[in-house]
Structures are given as structure tokens and as C-alpha cells.
C-alpha positions as CSV (number, residue, x, y, z in Angstrom):
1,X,13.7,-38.9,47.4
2,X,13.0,-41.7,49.3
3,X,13.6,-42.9,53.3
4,X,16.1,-44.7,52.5
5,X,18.2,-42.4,50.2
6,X,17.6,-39.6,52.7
7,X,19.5,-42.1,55.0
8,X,22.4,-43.1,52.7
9,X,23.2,-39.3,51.8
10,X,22.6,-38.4,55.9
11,X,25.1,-40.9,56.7
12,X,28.1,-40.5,53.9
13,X,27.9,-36.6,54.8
14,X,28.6,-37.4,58.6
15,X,31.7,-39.2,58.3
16,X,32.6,-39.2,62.3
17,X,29.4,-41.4,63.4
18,X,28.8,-44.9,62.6
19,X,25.4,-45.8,61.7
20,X,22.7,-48.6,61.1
21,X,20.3,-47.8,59.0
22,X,17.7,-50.6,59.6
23,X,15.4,-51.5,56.7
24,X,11.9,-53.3,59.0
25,X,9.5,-55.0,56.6
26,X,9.1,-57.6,53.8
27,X,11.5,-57.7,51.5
28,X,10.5,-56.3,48.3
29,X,12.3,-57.7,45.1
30,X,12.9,-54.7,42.9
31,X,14.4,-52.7,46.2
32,X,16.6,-55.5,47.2
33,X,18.5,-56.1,44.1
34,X,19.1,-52.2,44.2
35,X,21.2,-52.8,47.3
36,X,23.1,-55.7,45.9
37,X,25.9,-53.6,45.3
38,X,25.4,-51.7,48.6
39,X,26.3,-55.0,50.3
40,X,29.4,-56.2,48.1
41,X,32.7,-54.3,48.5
42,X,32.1,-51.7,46.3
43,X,29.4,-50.4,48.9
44,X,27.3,-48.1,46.3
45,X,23.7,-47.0,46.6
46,X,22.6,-46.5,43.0
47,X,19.5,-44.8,42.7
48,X,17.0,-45.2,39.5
49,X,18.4,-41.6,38.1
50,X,22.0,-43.0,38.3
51,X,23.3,-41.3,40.8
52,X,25.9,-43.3,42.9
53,X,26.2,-42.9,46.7
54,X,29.7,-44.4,48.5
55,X,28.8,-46.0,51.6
56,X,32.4,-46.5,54.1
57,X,32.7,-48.9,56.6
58,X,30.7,-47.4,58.9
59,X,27.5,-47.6,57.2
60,X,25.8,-50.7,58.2
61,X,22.8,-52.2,57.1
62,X,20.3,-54.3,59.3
63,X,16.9,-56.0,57.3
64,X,14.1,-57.5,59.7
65,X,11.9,-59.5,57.8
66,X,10.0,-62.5,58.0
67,X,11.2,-64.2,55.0
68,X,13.4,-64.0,52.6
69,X,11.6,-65.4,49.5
70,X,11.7,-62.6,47.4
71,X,15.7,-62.2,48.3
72,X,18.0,-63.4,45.1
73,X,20.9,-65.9,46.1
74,X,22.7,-63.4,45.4
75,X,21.2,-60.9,47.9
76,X,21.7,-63.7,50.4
77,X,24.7,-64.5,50.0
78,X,26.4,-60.5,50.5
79,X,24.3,-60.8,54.0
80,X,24.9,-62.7,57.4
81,X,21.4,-64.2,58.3
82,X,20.2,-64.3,62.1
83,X,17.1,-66.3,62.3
84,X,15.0,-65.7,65.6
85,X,11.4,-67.3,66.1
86,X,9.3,-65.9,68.8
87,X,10.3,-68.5,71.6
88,X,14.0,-67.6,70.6
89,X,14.2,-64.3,72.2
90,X,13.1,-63.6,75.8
91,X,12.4,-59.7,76.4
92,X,13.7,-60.1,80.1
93,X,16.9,-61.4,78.9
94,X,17.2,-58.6,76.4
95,X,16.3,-56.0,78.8
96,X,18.9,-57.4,81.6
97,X,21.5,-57.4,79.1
98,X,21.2,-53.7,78.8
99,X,21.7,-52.9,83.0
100,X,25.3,-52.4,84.0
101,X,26.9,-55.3,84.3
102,X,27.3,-54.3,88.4
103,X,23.4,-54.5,88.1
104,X,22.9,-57.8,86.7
105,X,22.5,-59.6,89.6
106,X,21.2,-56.7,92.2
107,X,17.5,-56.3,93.2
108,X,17.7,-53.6,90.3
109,X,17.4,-56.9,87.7
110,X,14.9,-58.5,89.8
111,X,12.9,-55.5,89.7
112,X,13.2,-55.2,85.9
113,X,12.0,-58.9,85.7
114,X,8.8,-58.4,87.6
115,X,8.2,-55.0,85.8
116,X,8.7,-56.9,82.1
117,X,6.3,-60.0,83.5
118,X,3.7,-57.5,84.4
119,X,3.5,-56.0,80.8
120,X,4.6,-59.6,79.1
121,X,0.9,-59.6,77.5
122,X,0.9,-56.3,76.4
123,X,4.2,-56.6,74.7
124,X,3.5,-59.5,72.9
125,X,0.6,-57.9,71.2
126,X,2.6,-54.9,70.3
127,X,4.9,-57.3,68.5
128,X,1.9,-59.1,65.9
């Protein structure tokens, strides 16, 4: 059984939490269409021996890729697509989002700024 079944069956058995099961790396073609009918409304997981898992409402998916080529139309077109290129994102603005909105303009954010400028470099080659 693989990751991401272990996930699916994980999260149909705990029907009081939502979840986001997040799929991080290329998009590989065979494994994709498989979750063509994860993403449509009838929300199953169909694994290669037939078995069918129902996914709710509360199961979410999240891909981060860096394309999309081997993604069908189809596949596309059951998703919403965010696009963000490296100069898109800021990590300070990311991390200030996260304070308590009481924070956000307190030495507590300016802090947080000098801290995340003092690591920038080291962050940026954690992300390659």
C-alpha cells in the first residue's frame, strides 16, 4: 500500500477532522489520471486491485508541482490552478501573516522581519 492510499483510508476512517493531503513533486501521468475521479463529484480513490475509497467533503487535495505537462485536460480542468514563481511569494510576508493580527504591526513583526532577512540566503537554498 502506498503513501498515498495510507492517506485516503487514514482520512475516510476519521470522519471529525478535515484534512489536506498534499501530493509535492512532478506530476506523474499514470498516478494522475488515477485521481481523476478523486477530483470530480463522485470523490473516489480507485486503487489498481479495484477497491474504491469515498473521499467527503473534507478531504482535500493540494499538488505542488512545477508543471503540469504530464496533467490531461481533463485533470486540469477538475483542479483550481495557483501559479507562484519565486519572486511571487515573499517568506516575510508569509511568516507575518501567521502572527496575531494584534502583532502585525508591533516590534514582534519587526523582529520576525530581521530574523527571516538574516536566514533569507539560507532559505532560498533550502527551497532549489
Amino acid at each position: 500500500e502506498g503513501v498515498l492510499t495510507a492517506a485516503a483510508r487514514r482520512a475516510a476512517r476519521e470522519r471529525e477532522t478535515a484534512w489536506w493531503i498534499v501530493c509535492d513533486g512532478d506530476v506523474d501521468p499514470e498516478w494522475i489520471e488515477a485521481l481523476n475521479s478523486v477530483l470530480d463529484d463522485n470523490r473516489l480513490l480507485t486503487l489498481p486491485n479495484g477497491e474504491r475509497i469515498a473521499l467527503d467533503h473534507r478531504i482535500n487535495f493540494l499538488f505542488e508541482t512545477h508543471d503540469l505537462r504530464f496533467a490531461s485536460p481533463a485533470t486540469v480542468s477538475r483542479m483550481g490552478v495557483v501559479s507562484l514563481g519565486e519572486d511571487d511569494l515573499d517568506p516575510a510576508a508569509v511568516a507575518r501573516s501567521l502572527l496575531p493580527e494584534t502583532l502585525r504591526d508591533r516590534p514582534a513583526a519587526a523582529l520576525l522581519d530581521r530574523a527571516l532577512e538574516a536566514y533569507r540566503a539560507d532559505c532560498r537554498a533550502l527551497e532549489v
